[in-house]
Backbone bond lengths (Angstrom), bond angles and torsions (degrees), N, CA, C in turn:
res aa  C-N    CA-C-N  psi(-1)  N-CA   C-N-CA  omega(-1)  CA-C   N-CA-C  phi
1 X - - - 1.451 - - 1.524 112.15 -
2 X 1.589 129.12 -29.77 0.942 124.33 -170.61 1.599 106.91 -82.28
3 X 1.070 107.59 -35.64 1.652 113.25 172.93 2.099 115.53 -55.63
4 X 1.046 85.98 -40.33 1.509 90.35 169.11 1.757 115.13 -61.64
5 X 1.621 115.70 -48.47 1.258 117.90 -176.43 1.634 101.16 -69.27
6 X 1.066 94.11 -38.23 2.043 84.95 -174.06 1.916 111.55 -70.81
7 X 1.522 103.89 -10.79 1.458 110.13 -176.63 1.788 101.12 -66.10
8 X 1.694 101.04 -71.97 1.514 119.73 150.88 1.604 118.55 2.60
9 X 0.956 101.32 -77.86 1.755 116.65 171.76 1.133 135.36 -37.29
10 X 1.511 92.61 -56.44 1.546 112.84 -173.30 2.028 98.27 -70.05
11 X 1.567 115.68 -55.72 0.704 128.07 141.30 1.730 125.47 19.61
12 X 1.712 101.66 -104.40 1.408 119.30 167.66 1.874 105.64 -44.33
13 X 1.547 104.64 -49.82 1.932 96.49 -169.60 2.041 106.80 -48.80
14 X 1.384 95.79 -24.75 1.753 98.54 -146.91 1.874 73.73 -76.04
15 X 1.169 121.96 -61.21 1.439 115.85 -156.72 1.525 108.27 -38.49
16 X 1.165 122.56 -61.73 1.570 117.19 160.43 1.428 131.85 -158.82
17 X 1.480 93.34 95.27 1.762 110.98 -175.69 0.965 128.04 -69.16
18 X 1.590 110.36 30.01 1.866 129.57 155.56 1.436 109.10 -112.11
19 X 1.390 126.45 -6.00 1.315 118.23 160.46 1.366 113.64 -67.66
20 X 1.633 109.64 125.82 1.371 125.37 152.40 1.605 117.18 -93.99
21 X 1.124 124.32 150.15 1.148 133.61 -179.03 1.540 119.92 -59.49
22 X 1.454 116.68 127.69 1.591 103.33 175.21 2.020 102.75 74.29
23 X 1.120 110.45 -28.43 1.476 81.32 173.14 1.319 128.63 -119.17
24 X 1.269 132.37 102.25 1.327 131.54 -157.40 1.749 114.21 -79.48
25 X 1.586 111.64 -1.78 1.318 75.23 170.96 1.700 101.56 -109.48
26 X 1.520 119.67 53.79 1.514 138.59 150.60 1.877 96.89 -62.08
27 X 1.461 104.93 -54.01 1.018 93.12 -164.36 2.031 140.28 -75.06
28 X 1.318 112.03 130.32 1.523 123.00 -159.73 1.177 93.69 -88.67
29 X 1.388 115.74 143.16 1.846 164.62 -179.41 1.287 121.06 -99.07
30 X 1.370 144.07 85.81 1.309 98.89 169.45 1.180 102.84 -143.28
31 X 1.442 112.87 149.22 1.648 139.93 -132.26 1.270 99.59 -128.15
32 X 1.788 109.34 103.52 1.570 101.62 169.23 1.892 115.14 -86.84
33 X 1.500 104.75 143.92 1.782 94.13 169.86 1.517 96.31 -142.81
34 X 1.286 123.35 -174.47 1.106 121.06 -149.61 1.806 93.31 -128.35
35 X 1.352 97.43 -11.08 1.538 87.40 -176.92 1.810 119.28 173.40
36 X 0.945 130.58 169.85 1.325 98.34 175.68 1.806 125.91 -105.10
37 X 1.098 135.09 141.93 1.509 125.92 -162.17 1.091 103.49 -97.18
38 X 1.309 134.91 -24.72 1.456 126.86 168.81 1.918 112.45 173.91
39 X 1.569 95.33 138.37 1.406 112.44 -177.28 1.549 118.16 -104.05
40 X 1.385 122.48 115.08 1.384 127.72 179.87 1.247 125.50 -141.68
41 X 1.280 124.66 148.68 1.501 132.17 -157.56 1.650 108.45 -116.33
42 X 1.224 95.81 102.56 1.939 108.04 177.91 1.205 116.24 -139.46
43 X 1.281 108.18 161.62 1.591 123.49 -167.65 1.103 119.41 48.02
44 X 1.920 129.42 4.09 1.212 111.79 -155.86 1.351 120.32 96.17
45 X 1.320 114.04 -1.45 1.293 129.50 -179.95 1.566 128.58 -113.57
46 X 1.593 158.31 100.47 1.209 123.52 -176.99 1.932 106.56 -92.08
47 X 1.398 81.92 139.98 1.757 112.89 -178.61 1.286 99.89 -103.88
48 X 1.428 96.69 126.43 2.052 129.30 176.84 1.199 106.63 -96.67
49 X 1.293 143.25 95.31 1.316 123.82 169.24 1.325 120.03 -86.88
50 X 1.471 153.44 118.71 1.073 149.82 -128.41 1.665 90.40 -138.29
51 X 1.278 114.18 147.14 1.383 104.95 159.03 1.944 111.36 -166.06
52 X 1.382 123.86 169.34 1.157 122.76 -179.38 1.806 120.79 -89.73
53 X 1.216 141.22 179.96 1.189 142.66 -155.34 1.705 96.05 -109.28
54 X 1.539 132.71 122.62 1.249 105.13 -158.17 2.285 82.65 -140.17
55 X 1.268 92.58 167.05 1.789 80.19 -165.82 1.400 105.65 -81.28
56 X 1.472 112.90 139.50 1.621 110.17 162.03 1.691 127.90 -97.94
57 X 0.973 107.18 105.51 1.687 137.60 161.72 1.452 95.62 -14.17
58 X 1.137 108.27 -58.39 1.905 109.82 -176.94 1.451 132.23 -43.06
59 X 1.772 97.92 -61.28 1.215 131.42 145.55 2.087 127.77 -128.01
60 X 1.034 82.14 119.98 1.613 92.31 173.64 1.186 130.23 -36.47
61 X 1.972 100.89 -51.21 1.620 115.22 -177.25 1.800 111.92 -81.13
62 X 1.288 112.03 -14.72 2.038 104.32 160.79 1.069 105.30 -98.52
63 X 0.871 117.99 104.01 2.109 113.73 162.05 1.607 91.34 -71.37
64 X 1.375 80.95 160.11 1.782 108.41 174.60 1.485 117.71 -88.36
65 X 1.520 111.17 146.18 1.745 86.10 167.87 1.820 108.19 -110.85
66 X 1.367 95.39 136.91 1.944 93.36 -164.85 1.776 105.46 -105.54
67 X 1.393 119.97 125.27 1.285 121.87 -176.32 2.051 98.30 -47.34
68 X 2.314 77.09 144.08 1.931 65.53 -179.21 1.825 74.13 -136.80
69 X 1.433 138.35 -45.84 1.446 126.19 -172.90 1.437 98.37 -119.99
70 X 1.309 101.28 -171.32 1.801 113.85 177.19 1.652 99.98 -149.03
71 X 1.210 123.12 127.75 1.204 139.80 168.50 1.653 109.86 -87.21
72 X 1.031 131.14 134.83 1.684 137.20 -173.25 1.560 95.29 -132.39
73 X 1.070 135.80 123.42 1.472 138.88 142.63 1.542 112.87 -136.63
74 X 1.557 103.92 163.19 1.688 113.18 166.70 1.527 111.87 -60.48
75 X 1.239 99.35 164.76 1.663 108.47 -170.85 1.657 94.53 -54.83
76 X 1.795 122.56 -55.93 0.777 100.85 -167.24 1.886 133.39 -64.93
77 X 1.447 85.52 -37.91 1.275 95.06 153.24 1.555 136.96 -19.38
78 X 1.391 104.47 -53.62 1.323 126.32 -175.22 1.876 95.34 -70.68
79 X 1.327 133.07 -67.72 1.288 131.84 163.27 1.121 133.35 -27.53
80 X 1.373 110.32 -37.47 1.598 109.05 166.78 1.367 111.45 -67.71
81 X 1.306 130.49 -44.76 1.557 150.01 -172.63 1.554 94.73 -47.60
82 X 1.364 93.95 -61.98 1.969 111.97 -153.10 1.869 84.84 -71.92
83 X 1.130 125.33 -29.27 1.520 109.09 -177.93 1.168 111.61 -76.15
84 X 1.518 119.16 -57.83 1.712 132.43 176.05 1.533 109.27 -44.62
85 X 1.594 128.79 -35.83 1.405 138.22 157.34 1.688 111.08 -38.35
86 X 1.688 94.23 -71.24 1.726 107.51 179.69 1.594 113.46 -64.71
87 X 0.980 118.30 -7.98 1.712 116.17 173.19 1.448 92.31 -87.87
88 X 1.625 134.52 -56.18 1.267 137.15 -153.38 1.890 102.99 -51.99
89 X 1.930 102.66 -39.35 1.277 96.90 -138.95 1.443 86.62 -109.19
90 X 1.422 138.54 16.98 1.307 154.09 142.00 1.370 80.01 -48.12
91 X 1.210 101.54 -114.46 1.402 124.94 -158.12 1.972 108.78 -14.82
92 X 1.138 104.84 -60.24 1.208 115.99 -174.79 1.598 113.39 -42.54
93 X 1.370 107.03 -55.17 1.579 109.21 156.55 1.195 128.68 -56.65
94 X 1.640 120.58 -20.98 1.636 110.60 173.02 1.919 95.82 -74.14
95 X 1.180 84.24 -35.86 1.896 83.09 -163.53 1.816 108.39 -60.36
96 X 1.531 98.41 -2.01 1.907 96.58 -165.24 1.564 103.23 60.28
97 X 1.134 150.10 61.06 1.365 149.30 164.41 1.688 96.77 -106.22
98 X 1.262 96.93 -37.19 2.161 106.33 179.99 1.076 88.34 -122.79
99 X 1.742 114.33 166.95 1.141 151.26 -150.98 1.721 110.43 -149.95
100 X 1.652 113.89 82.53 1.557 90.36 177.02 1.462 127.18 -51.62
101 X 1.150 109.47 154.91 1.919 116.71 -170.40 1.771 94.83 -120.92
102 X 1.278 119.46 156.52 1.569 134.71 179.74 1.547 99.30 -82.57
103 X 1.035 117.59 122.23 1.766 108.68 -177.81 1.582 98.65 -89.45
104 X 1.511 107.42 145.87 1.809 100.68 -153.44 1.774 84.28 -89.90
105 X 1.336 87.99 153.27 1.614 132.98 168.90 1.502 110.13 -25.33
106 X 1.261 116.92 98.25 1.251 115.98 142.28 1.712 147.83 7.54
107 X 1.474 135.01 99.57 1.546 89.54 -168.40 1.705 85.31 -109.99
């Protein structure tokens, strides 16, 4: 019997061994999307709309991207994000993981 309770245990730790007791915001989220669908600035607020790649009926070979969360932060807020982004994707290009591309021409 005791082997069973210690099974139990071990059990509950594996489901998520960042839960602390009593405090729920211990607990981690994390939200895959594929890209973002659109960025806008209201109330004083900027809105992230994030969403995943979903198939189009129309054509097969563009999938669509379909809102799935919304990100809300303060402007500054938003700056820290957009910097911690531009530090990430520095780096990423020193590492060759990305590849800058020529953004096409203007008309």
């Amino acid at each position: 019997m005791k082997r069973k309770a210690e099974n139990r245990n071990q059990n509950k730790i594996a489901e998520n061994p960042n839960k602390e007791k009593g405090n729920a915001m211990s607990e981690k989220k994390e939200i895959y999307v594929d890209g973002v669908e659109k960025i806008h600035f209201l109330g004083g607020l900027v809105r992230v709309d994030f969403g995943t790649l979903q198939p189009n009926e129309a054509d097969p070979e563009k999938p669509g991207i379909e809102f799935t969360q919304r990100l809300i932060t303060t402007p500054d807020g938003f700056l820290r994000i957009y910097n911690s982004i531009q530090q990430l994707a520095d780096h990423l290009l020193k590492q060759g993981v990305l590849k800058k591309t020529e953004a096409p021409a203007k008309k």
